[in-house]
C-alpha positions in Angstrom: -7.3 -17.8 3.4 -8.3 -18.0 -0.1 -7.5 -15.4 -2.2 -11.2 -15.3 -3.8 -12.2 -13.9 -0.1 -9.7 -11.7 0.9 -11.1 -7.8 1.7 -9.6 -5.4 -0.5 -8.7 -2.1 0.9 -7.8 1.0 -0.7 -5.2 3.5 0.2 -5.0 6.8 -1.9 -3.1 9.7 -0.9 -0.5 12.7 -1.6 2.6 12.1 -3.7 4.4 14.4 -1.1 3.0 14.1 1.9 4.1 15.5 5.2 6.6 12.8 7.5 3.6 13.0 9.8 1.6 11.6 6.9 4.3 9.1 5.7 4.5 7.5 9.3 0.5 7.1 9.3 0.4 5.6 6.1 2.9 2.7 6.7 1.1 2.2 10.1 -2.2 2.1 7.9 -0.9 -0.3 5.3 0.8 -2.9 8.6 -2.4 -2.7 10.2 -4.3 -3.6 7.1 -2.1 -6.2 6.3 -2.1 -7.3 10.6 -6.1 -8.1 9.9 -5.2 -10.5 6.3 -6.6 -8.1 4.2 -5.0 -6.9 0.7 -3.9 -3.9 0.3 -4.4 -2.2 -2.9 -2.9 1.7 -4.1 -0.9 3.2 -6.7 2.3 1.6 -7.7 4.3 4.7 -7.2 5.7 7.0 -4.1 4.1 9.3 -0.8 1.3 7.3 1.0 1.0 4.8 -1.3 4.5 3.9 -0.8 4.5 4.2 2.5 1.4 2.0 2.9 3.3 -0.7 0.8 5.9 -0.6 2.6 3.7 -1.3 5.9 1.9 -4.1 4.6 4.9 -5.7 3.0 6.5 -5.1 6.2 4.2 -6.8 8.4 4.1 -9.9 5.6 0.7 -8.7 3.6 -0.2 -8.7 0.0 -0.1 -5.2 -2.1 -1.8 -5.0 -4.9 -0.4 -1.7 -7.1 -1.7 -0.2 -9.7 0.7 2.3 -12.0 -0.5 5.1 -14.3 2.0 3.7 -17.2 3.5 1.0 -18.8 7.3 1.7 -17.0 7.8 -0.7 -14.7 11.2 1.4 -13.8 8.5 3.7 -11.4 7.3 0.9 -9.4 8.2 1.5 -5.4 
C-alpha cells in the first residue's frame, strides 16, 4: 500500500503501567499493525513501548514521536 494512504493510529498510555496493561498494549500495537495500519505513540517506555514492540513484531510501521532531542531515550 502506499504510504500516502495508510490509517494512522494512535496509542497513548502510562509510562508504568500494570503487566496486565503491557501485555494488552503489545497485543494492540500487533493487531494494528496485522490490519497495515501505522502505528504512531511516543518514542519512549510503558504502553507505548509495548505497542511498538507489537507492531514491530508482527512486521508494521511505528511512527514515534519523543519529547526531546536525545535520541539515547528512544525504545
Amino acid at each position: 500500500m502506499n504510504n500516502c494512504c495508510k490509517t494512522i493510529i494512535g496509542v497513548i498510555g502510562a509510562s508504568q503501567p500494570s503487566p496486565e496493561g503491557l501485555v494488552m498494549a503489545e497485543a494492540v500495537g500487533r493487531e494494528i499493525a496485522s490490519q497495515g495500519a501505522v502505528l504512531a505513540c511516543g518514542g519512549l517506555g510503558g504502553v507505548m513501548e509495548a505497542a511498538a514492540k507489537g507492531a514491530n513484531e508482527a512486521g508494521g510501521e511505528v511512527l514515534g514521536v519523543l519529547p526531546g532531542s536525545d535520541k539515547t531515550h528512544v525504545n
